[in-house]
NUMARNU-776292 format. One line per 5 residues: for each residue x, y, z of C-alpha. Coordinates in nm, 4 decimals, always signed. Layout:
# residues N
X Y Z; ...
# end
This chain:
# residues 65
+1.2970 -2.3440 +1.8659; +1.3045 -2.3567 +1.4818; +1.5648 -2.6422 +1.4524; +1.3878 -2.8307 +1.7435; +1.1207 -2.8817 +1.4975
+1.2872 -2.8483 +1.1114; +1.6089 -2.9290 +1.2227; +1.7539 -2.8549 +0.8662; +1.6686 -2.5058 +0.8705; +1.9578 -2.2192 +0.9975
+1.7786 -1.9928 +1.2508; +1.7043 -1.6469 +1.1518; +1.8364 -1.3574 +1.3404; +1.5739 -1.1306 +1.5882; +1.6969 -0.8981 +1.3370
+1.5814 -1.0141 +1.0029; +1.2412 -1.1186 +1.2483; +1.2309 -0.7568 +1.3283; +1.3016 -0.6122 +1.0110; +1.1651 -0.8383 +0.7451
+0.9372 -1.1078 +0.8570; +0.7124 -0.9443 +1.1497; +0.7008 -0.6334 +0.8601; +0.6210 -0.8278 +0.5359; +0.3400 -1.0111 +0.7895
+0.2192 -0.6360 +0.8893; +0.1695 -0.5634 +0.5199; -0.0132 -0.8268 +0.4065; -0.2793 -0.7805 +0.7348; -0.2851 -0.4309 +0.6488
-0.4271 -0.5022 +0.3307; -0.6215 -0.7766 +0.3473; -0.8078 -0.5728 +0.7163; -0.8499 -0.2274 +0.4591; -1.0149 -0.4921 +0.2142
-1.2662 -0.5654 +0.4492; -1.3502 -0.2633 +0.6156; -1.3740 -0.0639 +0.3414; -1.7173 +0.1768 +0.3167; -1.7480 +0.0844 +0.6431
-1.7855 +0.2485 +1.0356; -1.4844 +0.1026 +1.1867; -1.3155 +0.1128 +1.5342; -0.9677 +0.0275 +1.5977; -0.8782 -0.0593 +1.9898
-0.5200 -0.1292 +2.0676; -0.3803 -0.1995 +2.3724; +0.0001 -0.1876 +2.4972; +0.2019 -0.3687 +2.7909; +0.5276 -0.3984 +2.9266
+0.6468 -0.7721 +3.0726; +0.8842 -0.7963 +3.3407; +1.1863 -0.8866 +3.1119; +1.1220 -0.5459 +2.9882; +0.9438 -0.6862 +2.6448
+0.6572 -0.4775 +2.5089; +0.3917 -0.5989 +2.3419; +0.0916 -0.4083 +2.1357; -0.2121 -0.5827 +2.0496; -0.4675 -0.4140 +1.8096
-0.8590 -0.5186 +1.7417; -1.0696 -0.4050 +1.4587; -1.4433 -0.4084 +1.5489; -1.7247 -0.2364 +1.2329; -2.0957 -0.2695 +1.1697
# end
């Protein structure tokens, strides 16, 4: 997918994805949703499913006043 499109670029592994880019991503929305929230009444909803190529996925929603 990533050299269909930058076709100079050498594909990353699912494990550097897994390890390093999904996590340094996590941090920064961590922060930046703590920023926002803070002092505040906040819910967090998450919600997690399994596909039939045995993926599973976890999706999470903030909702405050």
């Amino acid at each position: 997918f990533l050299s269909e499109f930058v076709p100079s670029t050498c594909p990353f592994s699912q494990k550097t994805l897994t390890n390093h880019l999904i996590s340094s991503a996590l941090s920064v929305l961590r922060v930046e949703s703590h920023a926002k929230v803070v002092g505040r009444i906040v819910t967090l909803y998450t919600n997690g499913w399994s596909a039939s190529n045995f993926h599973h996925f976890q999706g999470f929603s903030i909702t405050t006043e």
